[in-house]
C-alpha positions in Angstrom: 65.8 116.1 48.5 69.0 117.1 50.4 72.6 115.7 49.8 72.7 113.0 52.8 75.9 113.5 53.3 75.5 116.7 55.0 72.1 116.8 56.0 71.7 120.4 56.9 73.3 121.7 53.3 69.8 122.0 52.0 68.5 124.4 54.9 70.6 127.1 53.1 67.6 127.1 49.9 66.9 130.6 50.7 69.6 132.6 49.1 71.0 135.2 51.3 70.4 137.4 48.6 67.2 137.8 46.7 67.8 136.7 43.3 64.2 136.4 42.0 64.8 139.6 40.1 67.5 141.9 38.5 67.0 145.1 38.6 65.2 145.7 34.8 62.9 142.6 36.1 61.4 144.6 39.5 61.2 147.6 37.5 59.1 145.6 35.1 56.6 144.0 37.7 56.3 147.2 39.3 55.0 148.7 36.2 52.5 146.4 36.1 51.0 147.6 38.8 47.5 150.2 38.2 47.8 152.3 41.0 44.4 152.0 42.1 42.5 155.0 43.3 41.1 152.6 46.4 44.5 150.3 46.5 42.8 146.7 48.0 46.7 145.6 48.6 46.9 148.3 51.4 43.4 147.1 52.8 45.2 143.5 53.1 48.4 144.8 54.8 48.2 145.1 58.4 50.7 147.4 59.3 48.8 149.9 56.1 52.2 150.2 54.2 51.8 152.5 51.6 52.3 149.9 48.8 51.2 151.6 45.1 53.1 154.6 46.5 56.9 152.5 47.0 56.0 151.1 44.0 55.3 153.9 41.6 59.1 155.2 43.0 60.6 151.6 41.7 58.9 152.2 38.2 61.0 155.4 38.5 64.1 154.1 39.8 64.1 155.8 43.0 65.2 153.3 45.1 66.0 155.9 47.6 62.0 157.2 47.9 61.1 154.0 47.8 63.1 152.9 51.0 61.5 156.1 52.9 58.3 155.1 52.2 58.6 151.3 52.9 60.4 151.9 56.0 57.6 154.6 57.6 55.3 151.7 57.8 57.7 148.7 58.2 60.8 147.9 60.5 61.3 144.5 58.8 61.2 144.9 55.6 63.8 142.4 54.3 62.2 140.1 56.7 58.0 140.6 56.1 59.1 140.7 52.4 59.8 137.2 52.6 58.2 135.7 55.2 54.4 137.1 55.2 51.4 135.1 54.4 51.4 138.1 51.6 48.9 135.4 49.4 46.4 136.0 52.7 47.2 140.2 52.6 48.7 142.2 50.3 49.2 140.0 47.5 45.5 138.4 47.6 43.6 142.0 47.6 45.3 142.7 44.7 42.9 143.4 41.7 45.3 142.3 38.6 45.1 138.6 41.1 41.3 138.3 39.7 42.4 138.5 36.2 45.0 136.7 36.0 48.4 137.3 38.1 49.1 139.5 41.1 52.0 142.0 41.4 54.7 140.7 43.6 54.4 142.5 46.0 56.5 140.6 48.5 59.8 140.7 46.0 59.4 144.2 45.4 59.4 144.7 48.7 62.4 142.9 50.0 64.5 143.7 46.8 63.8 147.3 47.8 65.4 146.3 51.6 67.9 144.8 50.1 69.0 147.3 47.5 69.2 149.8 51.0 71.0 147.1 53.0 73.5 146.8 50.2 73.8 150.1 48.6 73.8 151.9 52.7 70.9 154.2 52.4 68.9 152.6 55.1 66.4 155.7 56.4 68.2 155.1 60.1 69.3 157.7 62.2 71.9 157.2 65.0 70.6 158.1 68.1 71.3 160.9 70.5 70.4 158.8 73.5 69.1 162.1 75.0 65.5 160.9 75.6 65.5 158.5 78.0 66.7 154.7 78.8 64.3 152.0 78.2 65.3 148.2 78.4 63.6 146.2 76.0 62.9 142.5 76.7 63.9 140.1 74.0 64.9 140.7 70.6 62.1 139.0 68.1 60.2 141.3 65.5 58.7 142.8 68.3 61.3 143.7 70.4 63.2 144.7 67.4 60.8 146.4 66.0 60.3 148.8 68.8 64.2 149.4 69.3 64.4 150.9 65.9 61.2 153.1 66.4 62.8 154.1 70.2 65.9 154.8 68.9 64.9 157.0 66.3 63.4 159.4 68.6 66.7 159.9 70.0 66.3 157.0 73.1 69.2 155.0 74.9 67.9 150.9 74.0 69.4 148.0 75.2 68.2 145.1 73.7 68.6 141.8 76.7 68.0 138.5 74.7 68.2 135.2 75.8 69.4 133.3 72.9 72.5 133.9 71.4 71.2 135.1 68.5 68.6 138.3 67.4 65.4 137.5 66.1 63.4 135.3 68.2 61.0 133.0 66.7 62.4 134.2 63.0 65.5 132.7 64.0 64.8 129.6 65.9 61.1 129.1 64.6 61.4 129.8 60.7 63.9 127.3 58.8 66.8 128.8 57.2 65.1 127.3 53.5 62.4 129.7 54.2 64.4 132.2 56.0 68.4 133.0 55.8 69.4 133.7 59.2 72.4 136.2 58.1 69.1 138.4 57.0 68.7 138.7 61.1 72.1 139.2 61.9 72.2 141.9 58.6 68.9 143.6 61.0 70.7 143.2 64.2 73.6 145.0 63.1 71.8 147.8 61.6 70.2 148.3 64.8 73.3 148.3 66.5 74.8 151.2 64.0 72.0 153.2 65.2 73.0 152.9 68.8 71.1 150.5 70.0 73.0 148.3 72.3 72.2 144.2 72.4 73.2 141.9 75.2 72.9 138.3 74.3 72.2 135.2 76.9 70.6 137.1 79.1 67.5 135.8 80.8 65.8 138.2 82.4 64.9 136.5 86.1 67.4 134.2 85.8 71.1 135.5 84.6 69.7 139.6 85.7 67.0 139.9 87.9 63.5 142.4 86.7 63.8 144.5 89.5 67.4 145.8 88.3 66.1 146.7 85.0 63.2 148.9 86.8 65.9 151.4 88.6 68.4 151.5 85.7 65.3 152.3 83.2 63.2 154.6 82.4 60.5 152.1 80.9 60.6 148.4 80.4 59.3 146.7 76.9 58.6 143.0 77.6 58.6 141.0 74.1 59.6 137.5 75.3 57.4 135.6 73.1 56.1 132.3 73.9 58.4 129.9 74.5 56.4 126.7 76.3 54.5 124.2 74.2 51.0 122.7 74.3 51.1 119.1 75.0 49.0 116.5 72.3 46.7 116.4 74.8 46.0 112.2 74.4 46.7 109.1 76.3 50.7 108.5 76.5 51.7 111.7 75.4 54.8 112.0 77.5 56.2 108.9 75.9 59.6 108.8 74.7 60.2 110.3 71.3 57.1 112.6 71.1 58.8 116.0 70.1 57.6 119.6 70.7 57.5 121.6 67.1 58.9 124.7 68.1 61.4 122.9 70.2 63.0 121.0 67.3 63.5 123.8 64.9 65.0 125.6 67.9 67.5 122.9 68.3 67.8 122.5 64.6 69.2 126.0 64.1 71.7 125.9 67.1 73.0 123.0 65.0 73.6 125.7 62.3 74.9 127.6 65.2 77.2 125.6 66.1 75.9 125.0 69.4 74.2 121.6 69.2 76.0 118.6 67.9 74.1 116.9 64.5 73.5 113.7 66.3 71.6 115.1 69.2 69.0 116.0 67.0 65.6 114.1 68.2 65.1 113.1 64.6 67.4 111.0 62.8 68.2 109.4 58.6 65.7 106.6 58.4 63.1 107.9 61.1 59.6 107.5 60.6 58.2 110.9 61.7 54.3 112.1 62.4 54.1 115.4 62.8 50.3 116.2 64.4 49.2 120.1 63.4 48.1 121.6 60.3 49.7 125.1 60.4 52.7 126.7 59.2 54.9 125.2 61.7 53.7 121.5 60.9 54.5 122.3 57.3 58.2 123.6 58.7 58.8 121.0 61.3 57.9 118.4 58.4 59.9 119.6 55.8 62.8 120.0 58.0 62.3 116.2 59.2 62.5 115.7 55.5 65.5 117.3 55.2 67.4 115.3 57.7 66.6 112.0 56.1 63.3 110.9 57.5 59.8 109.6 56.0 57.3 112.1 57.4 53.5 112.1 57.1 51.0 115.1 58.7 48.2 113.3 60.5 45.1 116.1 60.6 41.8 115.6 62.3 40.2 117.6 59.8 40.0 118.5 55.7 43.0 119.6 53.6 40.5 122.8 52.8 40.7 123.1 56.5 44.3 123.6 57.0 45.9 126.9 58.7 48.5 126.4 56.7 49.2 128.9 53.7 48.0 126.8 50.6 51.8 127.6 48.9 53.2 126.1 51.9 51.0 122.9 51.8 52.0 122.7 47.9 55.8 122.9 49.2 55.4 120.8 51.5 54.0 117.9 49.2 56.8 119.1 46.4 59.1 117.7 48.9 57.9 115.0 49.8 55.3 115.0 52.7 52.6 112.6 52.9 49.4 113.5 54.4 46.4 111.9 56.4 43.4 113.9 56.7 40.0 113.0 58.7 42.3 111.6 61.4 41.9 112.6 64.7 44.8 111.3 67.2 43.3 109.3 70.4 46.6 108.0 72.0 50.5 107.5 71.2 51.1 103.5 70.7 54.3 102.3 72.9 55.6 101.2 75.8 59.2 102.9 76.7 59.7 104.5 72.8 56.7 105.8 70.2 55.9 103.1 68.2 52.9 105.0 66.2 50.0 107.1 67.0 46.3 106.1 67.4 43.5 107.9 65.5 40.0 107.8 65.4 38.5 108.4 61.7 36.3 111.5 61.7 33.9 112.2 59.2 32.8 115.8 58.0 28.7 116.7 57.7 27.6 119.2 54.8 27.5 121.8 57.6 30.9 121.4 58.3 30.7 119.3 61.6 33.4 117.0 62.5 31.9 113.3 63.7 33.8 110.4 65.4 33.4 107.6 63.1 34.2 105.3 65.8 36.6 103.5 63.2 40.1 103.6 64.7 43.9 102.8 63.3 47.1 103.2 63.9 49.9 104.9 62.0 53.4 103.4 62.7 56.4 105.4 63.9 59.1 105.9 65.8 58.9 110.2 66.5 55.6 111.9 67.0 56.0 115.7 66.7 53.4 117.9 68.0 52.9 121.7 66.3 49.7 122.5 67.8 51.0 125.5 69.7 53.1 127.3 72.2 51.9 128.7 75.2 53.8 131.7 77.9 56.2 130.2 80.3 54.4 131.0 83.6 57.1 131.4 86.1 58.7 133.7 83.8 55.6 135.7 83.7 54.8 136.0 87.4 58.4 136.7 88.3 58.0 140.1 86.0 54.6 140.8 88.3 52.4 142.1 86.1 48.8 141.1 85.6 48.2 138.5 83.3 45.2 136.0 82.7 45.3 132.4 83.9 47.0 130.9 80.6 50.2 133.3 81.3 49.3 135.8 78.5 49.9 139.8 79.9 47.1 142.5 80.3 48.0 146.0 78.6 46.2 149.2 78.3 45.3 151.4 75.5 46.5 154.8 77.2 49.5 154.8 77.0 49.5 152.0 74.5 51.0 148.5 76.3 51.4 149.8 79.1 50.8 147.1 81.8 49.4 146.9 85.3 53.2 148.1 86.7 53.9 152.1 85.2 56.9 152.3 83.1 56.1 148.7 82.3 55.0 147.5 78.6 54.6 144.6 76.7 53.6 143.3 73.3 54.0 140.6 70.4 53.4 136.9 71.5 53.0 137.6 74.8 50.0 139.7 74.9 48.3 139.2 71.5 49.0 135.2 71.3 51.4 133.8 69.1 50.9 136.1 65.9 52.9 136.5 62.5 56.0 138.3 62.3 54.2 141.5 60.4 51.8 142.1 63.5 54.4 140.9 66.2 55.8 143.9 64.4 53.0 146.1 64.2 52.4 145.8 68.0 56.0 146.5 68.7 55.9 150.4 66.8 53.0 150.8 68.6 53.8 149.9 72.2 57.3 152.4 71.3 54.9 155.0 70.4 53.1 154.3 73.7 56.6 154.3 75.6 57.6 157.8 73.9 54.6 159.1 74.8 54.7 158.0 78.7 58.1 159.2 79.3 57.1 162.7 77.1 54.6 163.4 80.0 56.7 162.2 83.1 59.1 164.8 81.5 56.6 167.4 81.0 55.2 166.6 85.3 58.5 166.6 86.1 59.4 170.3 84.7 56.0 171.5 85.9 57.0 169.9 89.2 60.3 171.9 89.3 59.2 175.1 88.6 56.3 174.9 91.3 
């Protein structure tokens, strides 16, 4: 449990820099890797990386190689090394996990970041800025992600970021015990050494309007993420004290920030907290409630074998502390002027896995209801950029040019096109809507020459 005194001094768990291993120790787990001839690890990546191949350079100690080949498949490294359901992917296809224990995978790989972060052999070029000017939209994996790829093929980027910090949803949506936040500024810096240029509070809409980005750029890349939440969706829900997740570890880290004060902080030492959701942010907005002093239990509608949540995360979360009620499903938030606790109806599951009301209700007391069951676009955002979107806010893209919307010069990925995603494939789609933006502008070049010499 954290040191009450200062209730955010346990946020800083995760060490700034990886000490899992030394360097004899990763050289050692990478050797116990088989090099299969049909690797199943790359199979479970989603971005491909080449995995037995970064590893075969650590069992020769050439960190260097192994950098290169990590960062030809990955823009976040130091970050999906940490932060990636890898049990789900990489680390869960691999074959020595059937016999016993699977190569870590995930500390290789950020030790490797980190050794290039440290020792300054990051595979980053500085760009020329001779290729074009694209504005990209927000500065989460996405965004960030497609900075580095643009600016490696010699384009002018500026980054225009809401927040006054890089990293989106890593930053204000992962705790800093899962995630150290200097990691992001360490990315955001190395981005800006390659000549990438970042502007922070700046809304787009609202501090600089759209249309001034669309005559000072080339191409637009619109990675704002999603930022508004679902509500519980029972009787009462707007009640006083019932919380949105994402909302709470946002405010949590501008307390780390420096720009929220402690005590304005919706939960409190002594609170009694439900926290309704069963994925990876329940698990953080939980633990984090922990953290500040408060008793905290997950109500769930359905089984514990039915959680989103990664099972390591649901053992964490119990490690610390968490109490959980499954078979649960909440009808209504008890109170008048201030939660007082939160209905439920007991649900029972069949052998076919169908969920029945029991008819059986209770009530679970408390005086904060927290609600992580997901974030949604913020529509006035979206309709003042003008591109076409479906009724819930989410954009339309194209496959040719890759992200391109329904306005030319105009992309978009990450949250706001695929749904709320992990950070790996918020990633993912971000190289590939900067390989759809090169391409674009390479043929408005090549029309425009043709054009000239007509």
């Amino acid at each position: 449990m954290s040191d009450m005194k200062n209730p955010l001094a346990s946020f800083h768990e995760e060490p700034l820099h990886d000490t899992d291993y030394t360097l004899a120790e990763v050289v050692a787990e990478a050797r116990r890797c088989l090099n299969c001839k049909v690797p199943q690890c790359r199979k479970g990546c989603p971005i491909e990386n080449d995995i037995p191949t970064f590893i075969h350079a650590v069992t020769e100690g050439d960190f260097g190689m192994a950098a290169e080949i990590v960062y030809n498949h990955s823009d976040l490294p130091a970050i999906c090394g940490r932060v990636c359901p890898r049990e789900k992917q990489c680390e869960g296809h691999c074959v020595l996990g059937k016999k016993g224990k699977h190569v870590e995978i995930g500390k290789i790989e950020r030790f490797i970041a980190d050794i290039a972060f440290e020792g300054a052999f990051l595979p980053n070029s500085v760009s020329k800025k001779t290729a074009g000017r694209v504005a990209v939209i927000g500065c989460g994996p996405a965004g960030m992600a497609a900075a580095r790829e643009l600016a490696k093929l010699d384009y002018d980027v500026t980054i225009f970021e809401a927040a006054s910090q890089p990293g989106g949803t890593m930053t204000y949506g992962i705790p800093t015990f899962r995630l150290h936040k200097e990691l992001l500024q360490r990315e955001a810096k190395a981005l800006t050494d390659m000549g990438v240029t970042i502007e922070y509070n700046v809304k787009i809409g609202i501090d600089k309007p759209f249309a001034e980005l669309q005559q000072k750029f080339d191409a637009v890349f619109i990675a704002i993420g999603t930022m508004n939440a679902w509500n519980l969706g029972v009787d009462n829900d707007t009640l006083d004290g019932v919380v949105d997740a994402e909302q709470f570890l946002r405010d949590v880290q501008r307390v780390q920030c420096g720009e929220v004060a402690l005590e304005d902080l919706p939960v409190k030492k002594g609170d009694q907290v439900i926290v309704v959701g069963a994925g990876n942010v329940a698990i953080d907005a939980a633990r984090t409630s922990l953290r500040l002093g408060a008793d905290v239990k997950i109500v769930y509608r359905r089984a514990e074998k039915n959680m989103k949540c990664l099972p390591s995360e649901y053992e964490e979360a119990k490690a610390d502390g968490v109490q959980f009620q499954f078979y649960s499903a909440p009808k209504a938030v008890v109170g008048t002027d201030h939660v007082e606790g939160l209905k439920y109806e007991k649900q029972q599951i069949l052998e076919d896995a169908t969920m029945v009301p029991t008819g059986e209700f209770g009530v679970v007391p408390a005086n904060k209801i927290i609600a992580a069951i997901g974030n949604k676009p913020e529509l006035p955002v979206v309709k003042a950029l003008g591109v076409d979107a479906n009724d819930d806010g989410y954009i339309a893209v194209k496959e040719m040019p890759y992200g391109m919307t329904s306005k030319e010069g105009i992309f978009a990925a990450g949250d706001i096109v695929h749904k709320p995603q992990t950070v790996v494939l918020a990633m993912r789609e971000g190289r590939r809507t900067a390989a759809g933006i090169d391409q674009y502008l390479k043929a408005r070049r090549i029309m425009a020459a043709a054009q000239a010499k007509a």
